[in-house]
N, CA, C and O atoms as CSV, one atom per row, in Angstrom:
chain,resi,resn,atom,element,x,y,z
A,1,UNK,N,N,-55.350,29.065,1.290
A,1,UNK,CA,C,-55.377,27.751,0.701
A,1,UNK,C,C,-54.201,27.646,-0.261
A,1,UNK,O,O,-53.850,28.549,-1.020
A,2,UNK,N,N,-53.625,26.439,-0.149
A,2,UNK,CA,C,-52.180,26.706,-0.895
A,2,UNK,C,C,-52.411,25.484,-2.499
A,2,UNK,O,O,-53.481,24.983,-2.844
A,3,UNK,N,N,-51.246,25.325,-3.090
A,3,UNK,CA,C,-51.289,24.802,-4.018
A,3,UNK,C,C,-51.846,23.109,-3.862
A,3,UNK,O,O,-52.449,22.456,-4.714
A,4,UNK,N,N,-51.483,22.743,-2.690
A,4,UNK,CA,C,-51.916,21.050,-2.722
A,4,UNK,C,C,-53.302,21.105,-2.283
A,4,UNK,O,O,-54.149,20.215,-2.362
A,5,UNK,N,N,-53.400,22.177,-1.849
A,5,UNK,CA,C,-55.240,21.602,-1.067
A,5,UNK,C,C,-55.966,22.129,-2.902
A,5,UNK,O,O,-56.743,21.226,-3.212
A,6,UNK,N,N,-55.935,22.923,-3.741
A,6,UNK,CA,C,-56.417,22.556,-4.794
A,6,UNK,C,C,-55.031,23.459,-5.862
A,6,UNK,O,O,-54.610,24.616,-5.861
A,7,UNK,N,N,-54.686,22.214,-6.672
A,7,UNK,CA,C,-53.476,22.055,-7.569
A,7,UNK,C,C,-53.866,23.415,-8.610
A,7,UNK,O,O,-55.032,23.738,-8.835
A,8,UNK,N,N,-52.922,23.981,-9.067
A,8,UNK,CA,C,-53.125,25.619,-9.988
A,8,UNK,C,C,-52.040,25.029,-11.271
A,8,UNK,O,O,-50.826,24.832,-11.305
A,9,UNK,N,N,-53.484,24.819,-12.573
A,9,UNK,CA,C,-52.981,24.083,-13.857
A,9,UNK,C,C,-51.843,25.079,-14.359
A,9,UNK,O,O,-51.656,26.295,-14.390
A,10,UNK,N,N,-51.369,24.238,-14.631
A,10,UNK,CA,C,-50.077,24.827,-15.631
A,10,UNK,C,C,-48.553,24.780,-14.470
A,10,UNK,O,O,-47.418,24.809,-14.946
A,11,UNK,N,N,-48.809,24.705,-12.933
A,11,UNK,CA,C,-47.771,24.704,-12.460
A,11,UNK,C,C,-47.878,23.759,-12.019
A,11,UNK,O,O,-48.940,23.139,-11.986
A,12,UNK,N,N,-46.161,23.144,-11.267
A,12,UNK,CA,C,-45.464,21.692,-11.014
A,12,UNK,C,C,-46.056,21.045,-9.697
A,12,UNK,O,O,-46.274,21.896,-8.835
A,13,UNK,N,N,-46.257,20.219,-9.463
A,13,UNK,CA,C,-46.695,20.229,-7.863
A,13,UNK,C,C,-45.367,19.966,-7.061
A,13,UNK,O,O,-44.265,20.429,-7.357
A,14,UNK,N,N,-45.614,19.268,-6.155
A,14,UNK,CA,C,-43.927,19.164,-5.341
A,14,UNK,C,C,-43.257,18.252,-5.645
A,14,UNK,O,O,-42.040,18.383,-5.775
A,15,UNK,N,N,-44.149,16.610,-5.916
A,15,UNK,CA,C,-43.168,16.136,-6.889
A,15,UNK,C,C,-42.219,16.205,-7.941
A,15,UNK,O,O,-41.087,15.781,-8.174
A,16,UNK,N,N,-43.327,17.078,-8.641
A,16,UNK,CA,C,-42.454,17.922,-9.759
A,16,UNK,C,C,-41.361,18.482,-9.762
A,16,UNK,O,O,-40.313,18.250,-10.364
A,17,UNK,N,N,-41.823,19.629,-8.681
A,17,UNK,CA,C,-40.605,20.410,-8.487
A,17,UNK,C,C,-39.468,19.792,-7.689
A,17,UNK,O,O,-38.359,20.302,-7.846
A,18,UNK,N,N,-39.623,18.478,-6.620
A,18,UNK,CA,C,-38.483,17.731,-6.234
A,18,UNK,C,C,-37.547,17.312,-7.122
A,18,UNK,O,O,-36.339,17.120,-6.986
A,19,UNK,N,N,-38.449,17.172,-8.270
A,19,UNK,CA,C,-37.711,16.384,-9.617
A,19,UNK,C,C,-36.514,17.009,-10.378
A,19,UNK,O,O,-35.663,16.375,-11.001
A,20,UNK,N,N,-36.608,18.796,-10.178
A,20,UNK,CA,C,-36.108,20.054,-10.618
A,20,UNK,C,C,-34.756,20.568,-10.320
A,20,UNK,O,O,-33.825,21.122,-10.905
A,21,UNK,N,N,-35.139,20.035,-8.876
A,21,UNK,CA,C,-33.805,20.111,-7.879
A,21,UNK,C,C,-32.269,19.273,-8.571
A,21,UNK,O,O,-32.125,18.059,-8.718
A,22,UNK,N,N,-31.427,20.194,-8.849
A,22,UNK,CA,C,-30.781,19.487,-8.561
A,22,UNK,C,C,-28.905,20.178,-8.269
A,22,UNK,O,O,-28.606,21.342,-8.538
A,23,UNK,N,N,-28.159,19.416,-7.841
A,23,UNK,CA,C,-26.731,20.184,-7.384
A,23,UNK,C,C,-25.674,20.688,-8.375
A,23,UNK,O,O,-25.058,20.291,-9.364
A,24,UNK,N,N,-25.756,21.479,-7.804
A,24,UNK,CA,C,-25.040,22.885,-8.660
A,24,UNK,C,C,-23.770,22.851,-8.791
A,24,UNK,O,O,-23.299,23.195,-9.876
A,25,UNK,N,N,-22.885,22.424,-7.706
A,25,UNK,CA,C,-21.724,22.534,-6.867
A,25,UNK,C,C,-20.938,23.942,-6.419
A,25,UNK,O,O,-19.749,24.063,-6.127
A,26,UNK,N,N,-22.045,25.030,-6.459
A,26,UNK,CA,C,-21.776,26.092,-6.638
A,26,UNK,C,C,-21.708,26.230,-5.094
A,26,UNK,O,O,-22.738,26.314,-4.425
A,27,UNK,N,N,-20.504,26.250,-4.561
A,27,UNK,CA,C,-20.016,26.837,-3.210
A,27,UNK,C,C,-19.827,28.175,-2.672
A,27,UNK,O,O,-20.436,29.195,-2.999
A,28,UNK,N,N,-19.026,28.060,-1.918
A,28,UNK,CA,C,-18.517,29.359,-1.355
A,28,UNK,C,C,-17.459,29.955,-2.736
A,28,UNK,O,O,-17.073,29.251,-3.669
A,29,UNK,N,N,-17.179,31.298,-2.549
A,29,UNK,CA,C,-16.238,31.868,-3.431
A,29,UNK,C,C,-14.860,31.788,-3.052
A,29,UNK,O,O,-13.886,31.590,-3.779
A,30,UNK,N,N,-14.931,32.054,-1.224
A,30,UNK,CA,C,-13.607,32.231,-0.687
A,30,UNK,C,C,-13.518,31.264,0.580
A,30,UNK,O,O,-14.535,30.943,1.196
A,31,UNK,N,N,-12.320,30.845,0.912
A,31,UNK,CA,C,-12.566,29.904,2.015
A,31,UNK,C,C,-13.154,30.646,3.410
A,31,UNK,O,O,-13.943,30.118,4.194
A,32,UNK,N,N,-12.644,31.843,3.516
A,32,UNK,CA,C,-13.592,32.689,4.873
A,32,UNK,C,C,-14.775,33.467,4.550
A,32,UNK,O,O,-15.161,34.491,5.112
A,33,UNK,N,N,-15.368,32.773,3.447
A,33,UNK,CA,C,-16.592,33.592,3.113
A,33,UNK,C,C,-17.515,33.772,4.729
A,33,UNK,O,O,-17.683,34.957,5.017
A,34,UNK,N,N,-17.957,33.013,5.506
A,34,UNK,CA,C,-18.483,33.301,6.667
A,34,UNK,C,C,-17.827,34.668,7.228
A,34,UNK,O,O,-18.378,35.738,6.970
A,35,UNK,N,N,-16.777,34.624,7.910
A,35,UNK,CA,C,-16.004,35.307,8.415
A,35,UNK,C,C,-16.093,36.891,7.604
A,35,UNK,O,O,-16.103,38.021,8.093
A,36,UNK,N,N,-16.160,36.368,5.981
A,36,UNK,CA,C,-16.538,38.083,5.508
A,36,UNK,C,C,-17.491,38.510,5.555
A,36,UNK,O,O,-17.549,39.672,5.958
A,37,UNK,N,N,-18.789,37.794,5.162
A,37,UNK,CA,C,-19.777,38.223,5.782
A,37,UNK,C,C,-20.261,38.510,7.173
A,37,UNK,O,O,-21.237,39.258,7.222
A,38,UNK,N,N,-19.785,38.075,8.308
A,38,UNK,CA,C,-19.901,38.450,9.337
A,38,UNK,C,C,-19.580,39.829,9.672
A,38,UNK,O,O,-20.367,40.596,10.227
A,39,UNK,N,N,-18.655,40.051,9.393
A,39,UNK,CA,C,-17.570,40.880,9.340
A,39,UNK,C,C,-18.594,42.249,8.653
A,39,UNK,O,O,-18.699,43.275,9.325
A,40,UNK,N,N,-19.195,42.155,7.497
A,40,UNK,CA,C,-19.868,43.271,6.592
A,40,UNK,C,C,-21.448,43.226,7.574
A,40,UNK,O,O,-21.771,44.324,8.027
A,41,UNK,N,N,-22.205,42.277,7.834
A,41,UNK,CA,C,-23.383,42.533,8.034
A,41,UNK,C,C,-23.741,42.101,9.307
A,41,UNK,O,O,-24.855,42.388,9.747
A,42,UNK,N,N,-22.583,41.153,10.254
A,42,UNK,CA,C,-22.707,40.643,11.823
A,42,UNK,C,C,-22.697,39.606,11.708
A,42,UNK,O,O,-21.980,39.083,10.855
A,43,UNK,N,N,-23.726,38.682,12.760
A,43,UNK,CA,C,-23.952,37.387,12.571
A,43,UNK,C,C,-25.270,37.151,11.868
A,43,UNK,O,O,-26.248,37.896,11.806
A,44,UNK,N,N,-25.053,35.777,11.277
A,44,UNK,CA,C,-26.516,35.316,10.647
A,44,UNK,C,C,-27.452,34.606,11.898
A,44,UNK,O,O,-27.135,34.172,13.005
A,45,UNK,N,N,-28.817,34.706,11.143
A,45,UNK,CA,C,-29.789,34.388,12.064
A,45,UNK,C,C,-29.599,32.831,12.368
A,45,UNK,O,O,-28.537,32.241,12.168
A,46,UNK,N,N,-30.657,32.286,12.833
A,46,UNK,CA,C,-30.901,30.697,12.754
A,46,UNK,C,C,-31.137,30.131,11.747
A,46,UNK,O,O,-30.893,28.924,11.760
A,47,UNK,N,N,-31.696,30.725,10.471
A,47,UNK,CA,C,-31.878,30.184,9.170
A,47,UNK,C,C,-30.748,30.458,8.709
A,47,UNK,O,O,-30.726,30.042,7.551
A,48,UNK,N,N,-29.582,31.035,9.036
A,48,UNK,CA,C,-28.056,31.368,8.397
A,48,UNK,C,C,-28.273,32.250,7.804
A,48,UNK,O,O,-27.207,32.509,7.245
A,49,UNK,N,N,-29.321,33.279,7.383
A,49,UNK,CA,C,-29.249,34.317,7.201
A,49,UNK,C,C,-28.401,35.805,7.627
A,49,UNK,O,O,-28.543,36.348,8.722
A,50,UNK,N,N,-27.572,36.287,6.609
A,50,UNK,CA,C,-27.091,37.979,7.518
A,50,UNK,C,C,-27.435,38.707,6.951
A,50,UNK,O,O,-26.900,39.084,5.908
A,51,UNK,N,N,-28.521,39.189,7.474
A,51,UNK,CA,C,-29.624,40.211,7.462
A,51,UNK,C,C,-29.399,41.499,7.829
A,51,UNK,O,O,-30.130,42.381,7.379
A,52,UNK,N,N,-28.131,41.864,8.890
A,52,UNK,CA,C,-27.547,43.221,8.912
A,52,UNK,C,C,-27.487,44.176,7.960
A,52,UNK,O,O,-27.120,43.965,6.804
A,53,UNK,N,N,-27.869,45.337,8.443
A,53,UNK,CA,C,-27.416,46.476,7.264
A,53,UNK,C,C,-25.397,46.536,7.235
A,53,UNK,O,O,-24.700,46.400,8.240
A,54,UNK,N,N,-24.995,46.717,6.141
A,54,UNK,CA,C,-23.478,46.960,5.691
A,54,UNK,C,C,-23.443,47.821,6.251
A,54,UNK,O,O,-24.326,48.626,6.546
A,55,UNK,N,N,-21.804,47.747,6.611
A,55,UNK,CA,C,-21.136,48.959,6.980
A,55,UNK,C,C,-20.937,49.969,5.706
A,55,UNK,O,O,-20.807,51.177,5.904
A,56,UNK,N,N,-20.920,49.425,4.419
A,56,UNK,CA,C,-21.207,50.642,3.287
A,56,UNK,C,C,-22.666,51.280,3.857
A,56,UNK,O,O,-22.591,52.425,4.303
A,57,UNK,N,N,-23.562,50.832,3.868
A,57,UNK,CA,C,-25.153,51.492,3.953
A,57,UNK,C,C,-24.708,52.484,4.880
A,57,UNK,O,O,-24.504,53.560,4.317
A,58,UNK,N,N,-24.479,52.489,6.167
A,58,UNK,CA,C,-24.402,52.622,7.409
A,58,UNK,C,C,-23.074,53.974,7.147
A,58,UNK,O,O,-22.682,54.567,8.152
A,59,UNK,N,N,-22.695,54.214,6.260
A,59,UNK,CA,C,-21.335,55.162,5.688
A,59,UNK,C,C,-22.422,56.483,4.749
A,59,UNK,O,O,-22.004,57.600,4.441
A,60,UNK,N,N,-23.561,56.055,4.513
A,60,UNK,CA,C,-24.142,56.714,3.462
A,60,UNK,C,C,-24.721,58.051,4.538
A,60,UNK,O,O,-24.952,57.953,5.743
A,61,UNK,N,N,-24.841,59.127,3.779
A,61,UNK,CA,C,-25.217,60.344,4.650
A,61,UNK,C,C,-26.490,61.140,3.433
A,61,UNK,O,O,-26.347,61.590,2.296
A,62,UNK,N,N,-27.646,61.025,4.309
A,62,UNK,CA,C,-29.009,61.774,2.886
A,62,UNK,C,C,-28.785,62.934,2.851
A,62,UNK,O,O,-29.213,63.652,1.947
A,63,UNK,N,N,-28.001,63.397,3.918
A,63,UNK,CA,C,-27.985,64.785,3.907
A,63,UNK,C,C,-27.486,65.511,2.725
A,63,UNK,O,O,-27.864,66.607,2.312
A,64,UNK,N,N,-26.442,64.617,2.172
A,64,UNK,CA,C,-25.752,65.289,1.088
A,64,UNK,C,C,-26.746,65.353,-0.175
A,64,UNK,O,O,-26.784,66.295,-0.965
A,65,UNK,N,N,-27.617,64.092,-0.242
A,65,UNK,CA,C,-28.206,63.856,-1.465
A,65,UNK,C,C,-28.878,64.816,-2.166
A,65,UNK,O,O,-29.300,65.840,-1.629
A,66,UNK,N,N,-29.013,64.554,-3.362
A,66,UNK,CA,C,-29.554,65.752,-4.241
A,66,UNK,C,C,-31.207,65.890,-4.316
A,66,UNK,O,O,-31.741,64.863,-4.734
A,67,UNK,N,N,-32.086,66.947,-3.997
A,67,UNK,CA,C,-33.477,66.657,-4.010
A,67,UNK,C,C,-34.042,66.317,-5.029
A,67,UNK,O,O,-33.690,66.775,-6.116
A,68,UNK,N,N,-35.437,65.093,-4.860
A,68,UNK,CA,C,-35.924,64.814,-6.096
A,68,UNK,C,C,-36.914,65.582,-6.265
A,68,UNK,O,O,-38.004,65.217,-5.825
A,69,UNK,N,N,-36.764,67.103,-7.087
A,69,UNK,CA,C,-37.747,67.854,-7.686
A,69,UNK,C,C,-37.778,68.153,-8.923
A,69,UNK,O,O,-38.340,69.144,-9.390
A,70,UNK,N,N,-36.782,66.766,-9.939
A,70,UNK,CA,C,-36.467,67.014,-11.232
A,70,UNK,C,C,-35.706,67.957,-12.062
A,70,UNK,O,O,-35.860,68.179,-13.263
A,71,UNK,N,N,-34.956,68.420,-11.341
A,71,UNK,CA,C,-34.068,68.642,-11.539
A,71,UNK,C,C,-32.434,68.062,-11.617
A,71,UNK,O,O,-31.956,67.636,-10.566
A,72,UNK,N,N,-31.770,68.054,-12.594
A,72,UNK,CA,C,-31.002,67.280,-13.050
A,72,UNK,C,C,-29.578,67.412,-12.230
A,72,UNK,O,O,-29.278,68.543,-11.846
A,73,UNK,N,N,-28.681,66.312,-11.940
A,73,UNK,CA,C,-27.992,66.411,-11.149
A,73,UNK,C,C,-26.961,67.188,-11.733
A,73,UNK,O,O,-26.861,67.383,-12.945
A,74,UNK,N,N,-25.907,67.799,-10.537
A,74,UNK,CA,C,-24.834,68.641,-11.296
A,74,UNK,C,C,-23.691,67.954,-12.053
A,74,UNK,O,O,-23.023,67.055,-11.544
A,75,UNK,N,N,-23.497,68.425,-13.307
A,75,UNK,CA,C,-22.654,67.797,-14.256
A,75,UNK,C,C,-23.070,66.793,-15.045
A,75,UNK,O,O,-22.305,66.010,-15.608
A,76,UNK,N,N,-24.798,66.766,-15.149
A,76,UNK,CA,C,-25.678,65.858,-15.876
A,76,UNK,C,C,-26.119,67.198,-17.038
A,76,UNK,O,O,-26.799,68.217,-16.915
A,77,UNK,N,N,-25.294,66.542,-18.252
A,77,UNK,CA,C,-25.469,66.853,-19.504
A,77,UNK,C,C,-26.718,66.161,-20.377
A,77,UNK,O,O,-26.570,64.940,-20.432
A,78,UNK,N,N,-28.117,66.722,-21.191
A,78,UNK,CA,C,-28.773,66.230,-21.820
A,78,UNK,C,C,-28.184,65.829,-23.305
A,78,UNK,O,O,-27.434,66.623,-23.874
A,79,UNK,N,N,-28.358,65.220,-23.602
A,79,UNK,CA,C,-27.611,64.772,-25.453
A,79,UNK,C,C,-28.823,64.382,-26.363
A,79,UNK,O,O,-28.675,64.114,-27.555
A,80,UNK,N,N,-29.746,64.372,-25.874
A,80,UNK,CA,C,-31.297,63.616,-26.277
A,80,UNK,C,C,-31.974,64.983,-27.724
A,80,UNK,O,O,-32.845,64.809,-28.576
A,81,UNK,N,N,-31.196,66.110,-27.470
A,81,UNK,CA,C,-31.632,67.207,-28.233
A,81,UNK,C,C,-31.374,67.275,-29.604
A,81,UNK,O,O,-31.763,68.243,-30.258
């Protein structure tokens, strides 16, 4: 059951929040912003979403990583003493 079939006090209903809306003009950063994102994560979905994992992620190797058994990483100095 969502907010209009019974309204939850203290928050906006949709009028409200239509009212909230408003333009930012906050665009793209770069004129091939598409093209870079494509480029890092593929294509976007139908909602324009790019949902791809990065080619950084995809570069990462666990193998190297350090185990978490609390022990402190190498060249991790305590100063707290």
């Amino acid at each position: 059951m969502g907010d209009t079939a019974r309204p939850v006090e203290g928050r906006p209903d949709q009028e409200e929040q239509a009212g909230l809306i408003r333009r930012t003009g906050n665009g793209p950063t770069v004129d091939n912003e598409t093209e870079l994102l494509e480029a890092e994560y593929g294509p976007a979905d139908m909602a324009g979403v790019f949902s791809g994992a990065s080619a950084a992620a995809a570069d990462v190797d666990d193998q190297d990583a350090e185990p978490v058994d609390g022990t402190p990483a190498k060249g991790w100095k305590d100063d707290s003493a």
